[in-house]
N, C-alpha and C positions, 0 to 999 in steps of 0.2 A: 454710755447709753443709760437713759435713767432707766431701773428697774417699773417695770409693766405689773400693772393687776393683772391675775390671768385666773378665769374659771374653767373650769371644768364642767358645768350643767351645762346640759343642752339646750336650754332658755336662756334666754338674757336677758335686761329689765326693759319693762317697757320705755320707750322713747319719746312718745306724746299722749299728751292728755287726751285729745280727740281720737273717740274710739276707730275714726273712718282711715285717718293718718297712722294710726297703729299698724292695721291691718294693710295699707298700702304699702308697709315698712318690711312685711313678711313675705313669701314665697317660698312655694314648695318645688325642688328641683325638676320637676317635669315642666314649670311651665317653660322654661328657655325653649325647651327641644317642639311641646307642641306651637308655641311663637312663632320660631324661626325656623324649625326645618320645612313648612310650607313658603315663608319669605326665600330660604334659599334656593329652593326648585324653582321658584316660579321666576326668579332673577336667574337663574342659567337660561331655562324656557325663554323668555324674554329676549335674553341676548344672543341667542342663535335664531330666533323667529324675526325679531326684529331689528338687528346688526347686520351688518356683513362679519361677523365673526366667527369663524368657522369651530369644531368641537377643536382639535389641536390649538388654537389661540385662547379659544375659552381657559382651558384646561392651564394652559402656560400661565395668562391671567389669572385665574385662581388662586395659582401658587404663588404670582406675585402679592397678592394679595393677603394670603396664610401669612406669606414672611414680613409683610409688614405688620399683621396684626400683631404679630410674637414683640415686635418693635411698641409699638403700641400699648400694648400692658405694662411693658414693661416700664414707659415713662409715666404712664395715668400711676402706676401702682409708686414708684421711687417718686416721684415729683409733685404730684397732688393727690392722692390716697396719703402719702404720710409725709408730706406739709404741714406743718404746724405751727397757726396762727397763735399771738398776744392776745388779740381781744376774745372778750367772754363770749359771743355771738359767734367770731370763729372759730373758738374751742370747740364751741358745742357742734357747730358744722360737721368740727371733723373728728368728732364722736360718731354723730351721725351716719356719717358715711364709710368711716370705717375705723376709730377709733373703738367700737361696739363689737367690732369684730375681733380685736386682738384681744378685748378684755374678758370674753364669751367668746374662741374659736368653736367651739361647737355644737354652737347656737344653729340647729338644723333649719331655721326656718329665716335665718341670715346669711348666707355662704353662697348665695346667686343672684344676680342685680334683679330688684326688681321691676315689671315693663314700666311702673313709672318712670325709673330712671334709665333702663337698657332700648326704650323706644324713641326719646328724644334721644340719646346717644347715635342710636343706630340711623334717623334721617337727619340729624347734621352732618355725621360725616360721609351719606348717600351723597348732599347736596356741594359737599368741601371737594367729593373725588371727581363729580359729573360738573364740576370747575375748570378743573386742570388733567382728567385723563380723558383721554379720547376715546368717543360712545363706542367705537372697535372692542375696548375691552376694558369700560368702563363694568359694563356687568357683571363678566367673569370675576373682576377684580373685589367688585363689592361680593360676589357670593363667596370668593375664599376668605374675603378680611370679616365678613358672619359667622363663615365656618368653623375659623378662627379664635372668636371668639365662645360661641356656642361650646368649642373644646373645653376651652377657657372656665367656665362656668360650671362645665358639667364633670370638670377634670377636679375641680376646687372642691365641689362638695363630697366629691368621690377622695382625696384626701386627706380630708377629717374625717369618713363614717368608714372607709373599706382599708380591707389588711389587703394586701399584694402578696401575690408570689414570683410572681413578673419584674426582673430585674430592673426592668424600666421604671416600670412604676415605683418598685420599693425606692428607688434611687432619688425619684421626683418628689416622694415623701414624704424621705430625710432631706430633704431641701425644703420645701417649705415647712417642716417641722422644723427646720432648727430656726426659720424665718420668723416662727410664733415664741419659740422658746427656749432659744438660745440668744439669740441679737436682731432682733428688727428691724437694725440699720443694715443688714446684710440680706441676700436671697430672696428679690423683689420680683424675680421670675418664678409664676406658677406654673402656667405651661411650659416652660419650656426655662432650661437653666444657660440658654445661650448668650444675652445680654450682659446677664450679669459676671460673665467672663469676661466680653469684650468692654465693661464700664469697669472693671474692677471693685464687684461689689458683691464678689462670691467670697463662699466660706474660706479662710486656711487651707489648702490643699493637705493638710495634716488632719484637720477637722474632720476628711470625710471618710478616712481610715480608722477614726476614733468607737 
């Protein structure tokens, strides 16, 4: 693995010249939660008013939906978060998108997608699920895979700025800390360290006793 620049300031350098593209580039972590936990009510609401799908199917939906988001980070994050194009144009790309992150992890005002990019994310795959799952628990399913990620998001910033004392969390981390600054190729799961068990792309099991 080639060795990473890696800062320490909580700013990272700006990204584009246009002062509008700059600031499109930032986000302060509340906005996910004021975003999308009205998007999330209002799609349960939805799918119990306007479904036949009952609170019990909602609910089961949901969690199919959680479980696949966890799925879902995990490939965006191993597969295209850190892909790494040849040409110059997609260097910069994936600088961009999250290249700037590992170089700056706590860069507080880059650590949560921002709605330019988490609002077209969130209605393609509204319109890839209302495809292929049935409007029974299409809903439920889309407010767990938000929910999901909304965690997602607001579990990452809370990683880099807050100390734990909660087992759980101290454990989730030292996982993604040793993800920034131990090996990159390794520990692609933020929310959740299940993935990268079942892909073989967790730390040493000696590693975590270290």
């Amino acid at each position: 693995m080639k060795k990473q620049y890696v800062s320490n300031s909580t700013e990272s350098v700006p990204m584009f010249k246009n002062g509008l593209m700059e600031a499109l580039s930032k986000v302060h972590f509340s906005v996910p939660l004021i975003l999308y936990i009205p998007v999330i009510s209002y799609v349960c609401y939805y799918g119990l008013t306007h479904t036949d799908a009952s609170v019990p199917v909602l609910l089961l939906s949901a969690l199919a939906g959680l479980f696949f988001w966890t799925l879902t980070e995990y490939v965006l994050h191993r597969f295209v978060f850190h892909f790494v194009p040849k040409s110059k144009w997609g260097l910069r790309l994936h600088f961009i998108f999250h290249g700037v992150h590992h170089d700056y992890p706590n860069d507080a005002l880059r650590l949560v997608l921002p709605p330019s990019v988490s609002i077209p994310l969130a209605i393609g795959f509204f319109f890839l699920f209302k495809a292929i799952i049935p409007v029974t628990y299409l809903y439920g399913f889309f407010a767990g895979f938000m929910a999901g990620y909304l965690f997602y998001d607001i579990s990452h910033y809370a990683l880099h700025h807050l100390n734990f004392k909660n087992a759980f969390w101290k454990k989730l981390k030292k996982h993604h800390m040793k993800h920034h600054y131990q090996n990159a190729d390794k520990g692609y799961g933020v929310s959740s360290a299940i993935w990268d068990k079942v892909f073989g792309s967790d730390f040493p099991h000696k590693e975590e006793h270290q």
